[in-house]
Structure formats: C-alpha cells, structure tokens
N, C-alpha and C positions, 0 to 999 in steps of 0.2 A: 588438593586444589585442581580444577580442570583447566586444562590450558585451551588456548584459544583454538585449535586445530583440531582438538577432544570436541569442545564443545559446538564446532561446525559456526563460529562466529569468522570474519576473515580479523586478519591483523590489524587493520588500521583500528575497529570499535574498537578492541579488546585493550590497547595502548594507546589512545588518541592523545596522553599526556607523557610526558616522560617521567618513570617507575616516582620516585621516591615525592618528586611535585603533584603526580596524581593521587597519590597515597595520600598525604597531606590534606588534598583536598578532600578528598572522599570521607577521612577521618574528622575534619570540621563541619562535611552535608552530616553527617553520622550523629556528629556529638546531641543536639536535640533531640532527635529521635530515641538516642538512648538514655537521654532522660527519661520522658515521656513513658516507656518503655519499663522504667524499673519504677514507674510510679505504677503502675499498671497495675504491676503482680505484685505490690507491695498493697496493693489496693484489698478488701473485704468485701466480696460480691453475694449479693443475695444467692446464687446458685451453690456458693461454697456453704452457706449455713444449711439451707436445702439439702443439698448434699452429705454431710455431715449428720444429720437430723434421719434422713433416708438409711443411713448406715447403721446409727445405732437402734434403731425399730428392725432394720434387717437381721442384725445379731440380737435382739431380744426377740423374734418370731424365732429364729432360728433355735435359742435355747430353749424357750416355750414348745415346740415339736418334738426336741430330741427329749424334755422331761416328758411329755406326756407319753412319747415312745417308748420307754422306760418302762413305766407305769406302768402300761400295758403287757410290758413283754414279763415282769415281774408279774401281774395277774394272772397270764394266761402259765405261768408256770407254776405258780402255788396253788391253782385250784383246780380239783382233779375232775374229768368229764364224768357225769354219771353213767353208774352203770346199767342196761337194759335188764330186763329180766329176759330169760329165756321161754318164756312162758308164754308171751304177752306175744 
C-alpha cells in the first residue's frame, strides 16, 4: 500500500476521516460497485464468442499448414531429381 508521503498527497486528503470510520465508509461507497462489477465479468460478451471463434480457425489454419508442410517435406524426400544425361 502507498502511503500518503510515497504518494506525494499531503496528510490531511489521505486521513480526512479517522482509520476504521473511514474504512467503513469507503467499504459501503464500495459495496455497489462491487456488485455491478461481478455482474460484469460474469456477464457473455459478443467479443468473448468472437474471440473464441478466432482461436479455434487460428489453430485449425495452424494444423492445416503444418499438415501440408509435412506433405511436402515427405514428397520432396521420396522423389528423386532426374538425372541429366551428360550428353545433352
């Protein structure tokens, strides 16, 4: 916690009430707020589906790459380059 001398406030803001009655009060401004608050993030927001949605095409592109990288690196290893004639 910063104290009032840390945070460059003087003394009188920082205590205007005495500790345990300002506490008190501050903890009843508080209490809706923190309702409000755990309704919030308890809440289903179109950007979390979005989101989510975004993740799973990220990781299916991602497996679709690394298979076809595969592929590839498997063809270019079983098939052998022609050979030139010396001739020619």
């Amino acid at each position: 916690m910063v104290s009032a001398s840390m945070a460059g406030l003087p003394h009188s803001i920082t205590r205007s009430r005495s500790g345990a009655k300002g506490d008190v009060l501050l903890s009843r401004k508080l209490r809706p707020l923190e309702g409000r608050l755990a309704e919030l993030e308890d809440r289903l927001w179109l950007r979390d589906i979005l989101g989510g949605l975004g993740y799973m095409i990220g990781l299916t592109g991602v497996v679709a790459w690394a298979s076809v990288w595969r592929a590839r690196k498997k063809e270019s290893l079983t098939t052998t380059p022609l050979l030139r004639d010396e001739g020619e």
